[in-house]
N, C-alpha and C positions, 0 to 999 in steps of 0.2 A: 218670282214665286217658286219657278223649277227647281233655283238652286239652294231654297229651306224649306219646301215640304217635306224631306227626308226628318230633319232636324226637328218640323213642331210632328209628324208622327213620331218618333221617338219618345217627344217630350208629353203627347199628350195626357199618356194617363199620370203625370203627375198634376193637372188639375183637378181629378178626382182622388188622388191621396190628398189634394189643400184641403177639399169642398169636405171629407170628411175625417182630418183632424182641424179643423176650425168652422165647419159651418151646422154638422151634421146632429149634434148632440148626439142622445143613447139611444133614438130612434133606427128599432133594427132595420124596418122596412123601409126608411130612406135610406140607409148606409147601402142596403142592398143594391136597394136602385142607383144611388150615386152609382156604385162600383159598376154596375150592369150596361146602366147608360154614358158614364164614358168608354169602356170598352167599344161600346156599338158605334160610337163614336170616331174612335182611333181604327176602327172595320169600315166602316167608309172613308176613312182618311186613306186608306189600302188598296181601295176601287181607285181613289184618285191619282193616288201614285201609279198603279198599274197601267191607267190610263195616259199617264203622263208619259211614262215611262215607253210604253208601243208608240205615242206617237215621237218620241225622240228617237226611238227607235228606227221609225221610216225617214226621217229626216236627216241621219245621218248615214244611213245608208251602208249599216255594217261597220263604219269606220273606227268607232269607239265599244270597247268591250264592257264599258260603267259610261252608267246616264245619272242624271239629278245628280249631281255630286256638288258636295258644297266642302268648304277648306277654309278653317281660321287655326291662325296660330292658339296652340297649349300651351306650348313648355319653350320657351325662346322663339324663333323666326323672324327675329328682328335680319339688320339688311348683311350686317356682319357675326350674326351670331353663331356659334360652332352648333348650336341646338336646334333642330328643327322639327320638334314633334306636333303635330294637329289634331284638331278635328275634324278629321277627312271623313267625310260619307260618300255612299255611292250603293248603284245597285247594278247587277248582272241579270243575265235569265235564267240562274239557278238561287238567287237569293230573293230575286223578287217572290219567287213562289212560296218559300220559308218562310218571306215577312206575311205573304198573305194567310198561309197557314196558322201562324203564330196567331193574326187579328179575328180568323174566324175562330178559332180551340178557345183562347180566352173568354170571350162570353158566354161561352158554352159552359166552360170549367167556373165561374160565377152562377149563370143560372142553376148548373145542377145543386150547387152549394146551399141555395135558398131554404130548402129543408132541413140539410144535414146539422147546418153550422149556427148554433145557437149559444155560441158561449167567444166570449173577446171577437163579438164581430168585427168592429174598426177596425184593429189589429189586422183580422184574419184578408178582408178584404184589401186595404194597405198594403200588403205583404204581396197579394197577388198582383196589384200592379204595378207594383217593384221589381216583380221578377217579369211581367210583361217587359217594363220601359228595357231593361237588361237585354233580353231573348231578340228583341226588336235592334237593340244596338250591335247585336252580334253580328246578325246579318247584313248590317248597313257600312258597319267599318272598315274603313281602308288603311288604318294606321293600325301599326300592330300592339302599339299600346292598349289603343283605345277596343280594340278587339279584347285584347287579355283582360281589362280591366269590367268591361261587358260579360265576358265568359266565365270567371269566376264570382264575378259577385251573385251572379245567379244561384250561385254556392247557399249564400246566407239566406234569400228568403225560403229557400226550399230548404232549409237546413230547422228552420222555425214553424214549418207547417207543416212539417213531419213529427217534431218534435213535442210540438203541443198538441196541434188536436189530430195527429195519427191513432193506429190500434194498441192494443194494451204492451205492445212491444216497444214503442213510439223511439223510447229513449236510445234504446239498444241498435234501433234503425239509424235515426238519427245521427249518434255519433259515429257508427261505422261510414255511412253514407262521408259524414263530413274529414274523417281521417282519409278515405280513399282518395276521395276526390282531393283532397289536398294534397296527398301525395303526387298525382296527378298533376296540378298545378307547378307544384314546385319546381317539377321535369320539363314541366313547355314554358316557365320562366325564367330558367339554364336556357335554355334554347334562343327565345326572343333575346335574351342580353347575349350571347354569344353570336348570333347571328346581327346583331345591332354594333356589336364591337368590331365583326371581321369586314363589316359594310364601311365601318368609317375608317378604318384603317386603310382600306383597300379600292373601296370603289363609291365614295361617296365626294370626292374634293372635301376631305377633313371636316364634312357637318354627319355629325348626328343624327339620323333621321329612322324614324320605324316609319317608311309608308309604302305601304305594300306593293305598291307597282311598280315604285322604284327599287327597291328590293328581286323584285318579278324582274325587271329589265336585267338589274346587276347577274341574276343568276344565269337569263336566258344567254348571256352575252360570253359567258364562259369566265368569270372574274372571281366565283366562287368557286372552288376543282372540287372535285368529286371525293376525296377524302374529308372534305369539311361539309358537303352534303349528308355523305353519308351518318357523321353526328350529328347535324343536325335532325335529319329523319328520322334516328334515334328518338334524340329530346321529344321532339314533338309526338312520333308514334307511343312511345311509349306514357306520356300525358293522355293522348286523346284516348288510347286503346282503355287507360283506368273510368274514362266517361264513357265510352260506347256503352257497356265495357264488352270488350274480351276475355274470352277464356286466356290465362288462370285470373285474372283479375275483376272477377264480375260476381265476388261472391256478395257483394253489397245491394244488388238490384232486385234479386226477389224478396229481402226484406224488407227495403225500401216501399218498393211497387207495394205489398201487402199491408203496410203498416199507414203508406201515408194516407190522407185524408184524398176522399174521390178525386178534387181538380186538381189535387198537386199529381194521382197517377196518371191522369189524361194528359196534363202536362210533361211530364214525364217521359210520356210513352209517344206523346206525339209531337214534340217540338226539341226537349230537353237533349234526348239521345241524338237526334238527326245533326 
């Protein structure tokens, strides 16, 4: 069970995006409650993991830096395959407190919504736990694919709930938000494939691999030199610094933050940027 509670919390709020494109009809007050009551749901899935997670903790007795970690092959990993990309999870004790943040802000950012949001609820609700399952994958990933592909796609549903039911700016937010951040992207996706190239060249035995602690080993080990650190730190700071954001790059966030609709700025503000 230790080693895919990680995986069904991830996965859970997509049993309330099934429950309301196929079960919900146009009923606001259930759609709401779907959306509310699996949240509350994947927030005790949070207790459990934290639970799970302290007591691996004393069991292993410091020895391991990631507990709950679960690992199936993605993209090759057959027994000869040059490819070895996964579905690696795992959690630390600075990500377990992100995922817990993450599961308590979303019910919240649903409940406040209950008033606000009267127009394409399904959608709107849908959307939120879209960019939950995401926010949740970020924190848990240990392959750096599967990181990048969690960290951006958070891009799209917040890029929709600004856009539609944000302030009368919505649009002008919106696509600035979405060109930033993509520029953004582009810079820490140079980066994973340049760092994914110089791994297999150099210090992987010819496989392929984004997974982050192997990566972590290769660089602790001295196999990466320090002028190829130094682009890489590049790549990535200058990616991440467009999402924090940093000055000069952060003229997208007080429009944002103003324009979007309440739980996309709670989100935002308290999960998004961390």
């Amino acid at each position: 069970m230790e080693n895919w509670i990680l995986t069904i919390l991830i996965l859970s709020p997509l049993a309330g995006i099934f429950f309301m494109l196929f079960g919900s009809g146009e009923d606001h007050a259930r759609l709401r409650m779907t959306a509310l009551i699996t949240s509350l749901i994947t927030c005790a899935l949070s207790v459990v993991v934290a639970w799970m997670f302290f007591a691996a903790t004393a069991d292993a007795a410091g020895i391991s830096t990631y507990h709950l970690e679960a690992s199936v092959p993605w993209i090759g990993g057959g027994e000869n395959s040059p490819i070895d990309v996964r579905f690696h999870v795992g959690i630390d004790a600075i990500s377990l407190w992100l995922l817990i943040l993450t599961s308590i802000m979303v019910p919240i950012a649903i409940w406040g919504s209950f008033s606000a949001i009267n127009d394409r609820v399904r959608e709107y609700y849908i959307l939120l736990l879209a960019l939950e399952v995401a926010m949740l994958g970020v924190f848990c990933s240990l392959d750096l694919l599967l990181f990048y592909v969690c960290f951006e796609f958070t891009l799209i549903p917040l890029f929709f709930l600004i856009g539609i039911w944000g302030g009368p700016e919505r649009r002008r937010a919106a696509n600035k938000f979405f060109i930033f951040t993509l520029a953004g992207s582009v810079l820490t996706f140079a980066g994973v494939l340049y760092l994914a190239y110089f791994a297999y060249r150099n210090g992987t035995d010819g496989v392929f691999t984004l997974d982050i602690q192997k990566l972590t080993e290769l660089g602790q080990s001295g196999a990466i030199p320090i002028s190829v650190q130094q682009w890489l730190f590049i790549a990535f700071a200058a990616g991440f610094a467009i999402k924090v954001p940093f000055f000069p790059v952060h003229t997208w966030l007080p429009l944002a933050h103003t324009e979007a609709p309440t739980a996309g700025s709670v989100l935002l503000a308290a999960v998004l940027l961390k």
